[in-house]
N, CA, C and O of each residue as an XYZ file, in Angstrom:
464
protein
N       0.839     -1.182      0.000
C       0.000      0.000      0.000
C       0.883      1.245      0.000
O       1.745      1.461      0.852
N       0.510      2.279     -1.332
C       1.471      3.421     -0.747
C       0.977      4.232      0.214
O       0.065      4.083      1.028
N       1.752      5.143     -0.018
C       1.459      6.212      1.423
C       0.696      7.504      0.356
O       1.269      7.857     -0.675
N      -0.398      7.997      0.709
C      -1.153      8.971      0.424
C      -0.169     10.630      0.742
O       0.362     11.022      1.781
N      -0.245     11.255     -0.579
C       0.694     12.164     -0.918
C      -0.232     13.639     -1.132
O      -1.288     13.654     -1.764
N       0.469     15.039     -0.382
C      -0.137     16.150     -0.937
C       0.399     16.658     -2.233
O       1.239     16.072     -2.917
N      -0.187     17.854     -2.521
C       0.581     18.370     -3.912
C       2.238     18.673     -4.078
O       3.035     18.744     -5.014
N       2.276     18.811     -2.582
C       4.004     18.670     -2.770
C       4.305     17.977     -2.289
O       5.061     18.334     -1.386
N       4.045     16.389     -2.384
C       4.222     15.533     -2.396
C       5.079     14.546     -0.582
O       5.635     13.476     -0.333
N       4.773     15.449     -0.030
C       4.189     14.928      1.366
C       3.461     14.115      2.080
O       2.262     14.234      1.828
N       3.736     13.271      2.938
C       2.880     12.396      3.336
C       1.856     12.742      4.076
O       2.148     13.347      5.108
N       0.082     12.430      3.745
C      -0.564     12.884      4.666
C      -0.732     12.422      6.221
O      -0.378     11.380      6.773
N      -1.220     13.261      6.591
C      -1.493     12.014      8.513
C      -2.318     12.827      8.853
O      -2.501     13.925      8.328
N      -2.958     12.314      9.866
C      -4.221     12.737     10.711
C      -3.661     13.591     11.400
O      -2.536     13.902     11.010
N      -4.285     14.416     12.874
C      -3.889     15.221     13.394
C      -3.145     14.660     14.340
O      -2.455     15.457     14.976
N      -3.029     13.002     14.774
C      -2.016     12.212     15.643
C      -0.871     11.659     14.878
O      -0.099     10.791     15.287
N      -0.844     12.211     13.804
C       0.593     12.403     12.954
C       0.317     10.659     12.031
O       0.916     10.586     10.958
N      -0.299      9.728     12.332
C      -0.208      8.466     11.576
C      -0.218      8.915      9.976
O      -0.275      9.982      9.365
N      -0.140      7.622      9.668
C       0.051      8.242      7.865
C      -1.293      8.111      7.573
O      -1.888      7.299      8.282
N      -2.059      8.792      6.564
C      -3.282      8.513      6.132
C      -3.361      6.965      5.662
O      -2.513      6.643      4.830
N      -4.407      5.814      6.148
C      -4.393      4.709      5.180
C      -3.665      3.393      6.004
O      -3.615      2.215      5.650
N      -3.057      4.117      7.377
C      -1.808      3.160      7.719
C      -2.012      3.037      9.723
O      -1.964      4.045     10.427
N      -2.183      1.906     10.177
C      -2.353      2.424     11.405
C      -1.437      2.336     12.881
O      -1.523      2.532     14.094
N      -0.503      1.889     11.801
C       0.752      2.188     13.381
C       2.353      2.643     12.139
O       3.517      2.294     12.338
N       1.934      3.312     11.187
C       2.675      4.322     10.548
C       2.908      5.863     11.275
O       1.794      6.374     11.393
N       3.406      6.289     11.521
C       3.837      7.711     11.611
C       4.526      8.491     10.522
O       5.373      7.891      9.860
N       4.160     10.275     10.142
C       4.857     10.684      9.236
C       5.031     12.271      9.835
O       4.007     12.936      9.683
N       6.204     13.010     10.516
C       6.371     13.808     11.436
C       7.428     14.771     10.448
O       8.007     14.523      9.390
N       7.386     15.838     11.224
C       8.587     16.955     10.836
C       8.392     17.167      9.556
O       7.219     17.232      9.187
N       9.461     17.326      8.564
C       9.474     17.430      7.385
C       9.353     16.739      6.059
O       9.595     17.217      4.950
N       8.789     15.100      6.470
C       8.175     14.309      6.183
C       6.612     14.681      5.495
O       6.304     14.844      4.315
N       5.707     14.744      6.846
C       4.656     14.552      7.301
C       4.095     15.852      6.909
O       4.782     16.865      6.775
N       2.545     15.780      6.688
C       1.740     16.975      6.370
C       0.233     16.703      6.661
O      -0.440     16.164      5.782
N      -0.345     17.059      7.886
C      -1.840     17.215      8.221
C      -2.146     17.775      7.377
O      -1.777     18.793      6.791
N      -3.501     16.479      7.216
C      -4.348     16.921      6.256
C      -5.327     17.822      6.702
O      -6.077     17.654      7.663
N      -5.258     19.114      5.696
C      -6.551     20.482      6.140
C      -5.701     21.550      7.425
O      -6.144     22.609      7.870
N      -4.558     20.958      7.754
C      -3.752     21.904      8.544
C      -3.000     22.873      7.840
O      -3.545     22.628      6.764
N      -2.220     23.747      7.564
C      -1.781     24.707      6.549
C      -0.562     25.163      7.957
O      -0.785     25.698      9.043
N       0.526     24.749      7.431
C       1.870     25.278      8.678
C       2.924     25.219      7.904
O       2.868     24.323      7.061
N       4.072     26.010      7.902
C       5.188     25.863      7.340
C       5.944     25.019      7.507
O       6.177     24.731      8.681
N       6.690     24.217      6.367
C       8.067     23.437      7.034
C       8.512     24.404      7.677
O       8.448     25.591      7.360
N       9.207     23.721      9.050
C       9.992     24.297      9.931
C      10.580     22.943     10.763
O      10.253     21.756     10.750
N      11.831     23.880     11.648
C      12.053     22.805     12.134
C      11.438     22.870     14.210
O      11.537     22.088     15.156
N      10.958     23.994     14.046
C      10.230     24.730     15.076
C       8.772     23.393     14.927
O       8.502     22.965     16.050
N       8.299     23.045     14.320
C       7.076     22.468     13.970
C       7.712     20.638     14.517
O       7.288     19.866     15.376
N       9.114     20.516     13.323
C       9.032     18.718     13.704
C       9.935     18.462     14.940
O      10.331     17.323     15.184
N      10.336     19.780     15.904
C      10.840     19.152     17.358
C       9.362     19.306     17.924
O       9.331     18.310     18.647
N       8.232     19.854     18.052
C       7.529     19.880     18.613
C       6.629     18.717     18.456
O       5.737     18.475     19.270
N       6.878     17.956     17.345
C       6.199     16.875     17.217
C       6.628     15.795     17.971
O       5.910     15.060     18.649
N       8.225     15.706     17.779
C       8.782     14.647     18.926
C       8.377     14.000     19.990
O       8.154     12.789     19.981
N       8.231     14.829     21.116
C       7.305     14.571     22.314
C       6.015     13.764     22.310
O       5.769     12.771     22.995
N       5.073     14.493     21.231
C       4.443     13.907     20.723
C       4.158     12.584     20.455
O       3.505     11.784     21.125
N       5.177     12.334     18.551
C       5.534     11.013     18.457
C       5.940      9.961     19.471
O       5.656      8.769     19.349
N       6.787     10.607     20.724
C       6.447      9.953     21.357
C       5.825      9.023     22.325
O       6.119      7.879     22.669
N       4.916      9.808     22.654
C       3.574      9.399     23.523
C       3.051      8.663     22.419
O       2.849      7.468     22.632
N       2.783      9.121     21.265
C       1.779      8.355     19.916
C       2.307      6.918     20.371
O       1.653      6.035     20.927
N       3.711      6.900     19.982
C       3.970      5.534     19.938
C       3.388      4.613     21.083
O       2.687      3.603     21.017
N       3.843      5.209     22.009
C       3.458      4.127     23.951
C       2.446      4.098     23.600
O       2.191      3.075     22.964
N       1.782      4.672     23.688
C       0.071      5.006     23.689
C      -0.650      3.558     22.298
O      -1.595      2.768     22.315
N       0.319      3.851     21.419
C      -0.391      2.989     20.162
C       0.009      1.433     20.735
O      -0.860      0.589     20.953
N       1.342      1.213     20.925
C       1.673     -0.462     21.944
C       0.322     -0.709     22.774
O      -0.478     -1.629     22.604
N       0.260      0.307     23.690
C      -0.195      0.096     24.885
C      -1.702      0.135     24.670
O      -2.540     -0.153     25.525
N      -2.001      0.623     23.110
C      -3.760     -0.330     22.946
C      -4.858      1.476     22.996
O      -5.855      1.864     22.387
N      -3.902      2.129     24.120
C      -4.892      3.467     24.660
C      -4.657      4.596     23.040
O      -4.055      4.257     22.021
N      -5.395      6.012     23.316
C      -6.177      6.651     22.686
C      -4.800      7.342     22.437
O      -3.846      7.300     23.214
N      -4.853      8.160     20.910
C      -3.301      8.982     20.611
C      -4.230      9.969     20.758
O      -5.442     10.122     20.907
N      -2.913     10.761     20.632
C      -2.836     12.632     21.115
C      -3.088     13.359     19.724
O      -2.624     12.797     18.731
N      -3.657     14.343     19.584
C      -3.553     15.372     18.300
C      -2.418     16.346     18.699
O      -2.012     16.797     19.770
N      -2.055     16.493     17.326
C      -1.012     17.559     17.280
C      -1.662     18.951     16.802
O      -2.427     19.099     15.849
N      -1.154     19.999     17.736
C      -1.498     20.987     17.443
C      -0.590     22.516     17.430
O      -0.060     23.197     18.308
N      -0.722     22.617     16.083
C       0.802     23.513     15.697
C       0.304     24.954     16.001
O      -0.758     25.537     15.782
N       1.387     25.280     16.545
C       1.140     27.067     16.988
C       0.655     27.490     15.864
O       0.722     26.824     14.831
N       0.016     28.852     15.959
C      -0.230     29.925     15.077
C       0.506     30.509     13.859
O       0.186     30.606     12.675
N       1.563     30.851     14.528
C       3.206     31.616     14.022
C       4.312     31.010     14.929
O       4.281     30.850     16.149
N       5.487     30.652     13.869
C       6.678     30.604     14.689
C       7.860     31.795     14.271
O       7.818     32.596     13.337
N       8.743     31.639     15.136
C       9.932     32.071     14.410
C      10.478     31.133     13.218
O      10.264     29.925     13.310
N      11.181     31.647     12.092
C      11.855     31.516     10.984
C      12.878     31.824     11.000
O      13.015     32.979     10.595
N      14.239     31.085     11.439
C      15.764     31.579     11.227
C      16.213     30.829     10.259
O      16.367     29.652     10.583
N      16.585     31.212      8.736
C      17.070     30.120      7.882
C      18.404     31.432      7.538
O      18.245     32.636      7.339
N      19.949     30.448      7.583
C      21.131     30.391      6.935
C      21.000     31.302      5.844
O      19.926     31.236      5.246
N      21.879     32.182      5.421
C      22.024     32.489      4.008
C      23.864     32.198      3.306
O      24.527     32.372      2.284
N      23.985     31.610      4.826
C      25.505     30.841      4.346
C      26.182     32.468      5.034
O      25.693     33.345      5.746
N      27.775     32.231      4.257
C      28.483     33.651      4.725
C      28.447     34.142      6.185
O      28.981     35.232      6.386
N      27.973     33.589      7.091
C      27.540     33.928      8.559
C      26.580     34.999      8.054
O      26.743     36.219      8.099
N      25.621     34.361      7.600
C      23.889     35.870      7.865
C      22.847     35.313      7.548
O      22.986     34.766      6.454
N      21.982     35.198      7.920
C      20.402     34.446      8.092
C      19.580     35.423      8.013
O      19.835     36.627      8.002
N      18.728     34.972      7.967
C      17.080     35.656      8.126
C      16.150     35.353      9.175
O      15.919     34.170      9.424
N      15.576     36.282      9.832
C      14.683     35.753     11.077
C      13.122     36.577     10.373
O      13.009     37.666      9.810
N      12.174     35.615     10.673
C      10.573     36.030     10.172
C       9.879     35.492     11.558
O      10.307     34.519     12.179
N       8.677     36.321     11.971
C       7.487     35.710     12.333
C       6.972     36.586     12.147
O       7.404     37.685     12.492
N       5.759     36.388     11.474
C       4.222     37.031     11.283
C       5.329     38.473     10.385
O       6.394     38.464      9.767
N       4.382     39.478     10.757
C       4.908     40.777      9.810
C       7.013     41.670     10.400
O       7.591     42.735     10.185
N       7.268     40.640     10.995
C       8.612     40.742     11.301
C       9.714     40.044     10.571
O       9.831     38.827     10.428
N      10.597     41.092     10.079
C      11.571     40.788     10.031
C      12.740     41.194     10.166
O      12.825     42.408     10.354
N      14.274     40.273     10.123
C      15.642     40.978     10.213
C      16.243     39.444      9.506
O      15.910     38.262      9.427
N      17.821     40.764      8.885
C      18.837     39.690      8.139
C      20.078     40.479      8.793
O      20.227     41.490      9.481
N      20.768     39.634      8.302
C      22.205     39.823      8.812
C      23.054     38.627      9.930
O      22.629     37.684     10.597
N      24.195     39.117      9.762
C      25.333     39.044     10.842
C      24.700     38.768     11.799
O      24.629     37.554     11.990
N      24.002     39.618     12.774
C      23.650     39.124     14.131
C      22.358     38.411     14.369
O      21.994     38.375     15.544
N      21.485     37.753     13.344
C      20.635     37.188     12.755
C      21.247     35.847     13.042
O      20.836     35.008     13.843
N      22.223     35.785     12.313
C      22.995     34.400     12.222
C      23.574     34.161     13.046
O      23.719     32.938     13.062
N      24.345     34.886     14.313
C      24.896     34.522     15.127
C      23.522     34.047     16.246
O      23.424     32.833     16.427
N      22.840     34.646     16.729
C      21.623     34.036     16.949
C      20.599     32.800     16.929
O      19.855     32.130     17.645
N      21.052     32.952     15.671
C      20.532     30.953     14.831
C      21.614     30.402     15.720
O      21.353     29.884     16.806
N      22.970     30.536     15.189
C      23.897     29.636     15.434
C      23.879     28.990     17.144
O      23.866     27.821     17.528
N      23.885     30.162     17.856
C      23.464     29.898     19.209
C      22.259     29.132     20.019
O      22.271     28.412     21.017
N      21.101     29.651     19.060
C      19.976     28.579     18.704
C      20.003     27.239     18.853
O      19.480     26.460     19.649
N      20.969     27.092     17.599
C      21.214     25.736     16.665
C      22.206     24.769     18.075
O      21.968     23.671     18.578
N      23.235     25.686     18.323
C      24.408     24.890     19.162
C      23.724     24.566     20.736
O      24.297     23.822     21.532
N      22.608     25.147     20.996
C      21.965     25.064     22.329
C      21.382     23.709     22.095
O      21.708     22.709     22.735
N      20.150     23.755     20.757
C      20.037     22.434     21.204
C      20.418     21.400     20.789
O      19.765     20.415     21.134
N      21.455     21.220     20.010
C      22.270     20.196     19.867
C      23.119     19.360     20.788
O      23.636     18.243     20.809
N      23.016     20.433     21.536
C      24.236     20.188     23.150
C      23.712     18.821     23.979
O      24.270     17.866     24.520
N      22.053     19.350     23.735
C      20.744     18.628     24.300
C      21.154     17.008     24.205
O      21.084     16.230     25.156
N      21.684     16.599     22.582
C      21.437     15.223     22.525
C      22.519     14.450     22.146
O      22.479     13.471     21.401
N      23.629     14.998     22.767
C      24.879     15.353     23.029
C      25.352     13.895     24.076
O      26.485     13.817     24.551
């Protein structure tokens, strides 16, 4: 059976992240795309799913009821432009540069440390 695909070619899943069609499939982060949900790839979106996925999983062994995922409103947006300078967005905000990127980077190295 394949896996049910959006227009950009994403896997769909319910709002407990399973794949559409599939019932102890998961499709999370930048994978995965709720169907009728509208959220940006981010990576703000697939750590928040983690936690999540994880309960999904115990929860799916263990027979009991999964969790819906429910994605903030707006996040922050820090993406690289290489050269040390990024871009930061949420909602009608923005900034680029140098201290943009040093920011990410600090971001980035915090939680990496995490799983360290």
């Amino acid at each position: 059976m394949a896996f049910l695909i959006d227009r950009s070619g994403f896997i769909l899943t319910d709002e407990n992240l399973l794949a559409l069609g599939f019932k102890n499939i998961f499709a999370v982060g930048d994978i995965g795309s709720i169907l009728e949900r509208k959220y940006p790839k981010s990576g703000v979106y697939a750590v928040k799913q983690g936690p999540l996925l994880f309960k999904n999983i115990q929860s799916l062994i263990k027979g009991k009821s999964l969790s819906k995922f429910q994605p903030q409103r707006r996040a922050l947006a820090l993406i690289s432009l290489g050269i040390k300078k990024a871009v930061a967005s949420r909602g009608v905000f923005y900034a680029s540069g140098a201290f943009v990127w040093f920011w990410k980077n600090l971001i980035d190295k915090r939680f990496m440390r995490r799983y360290q």
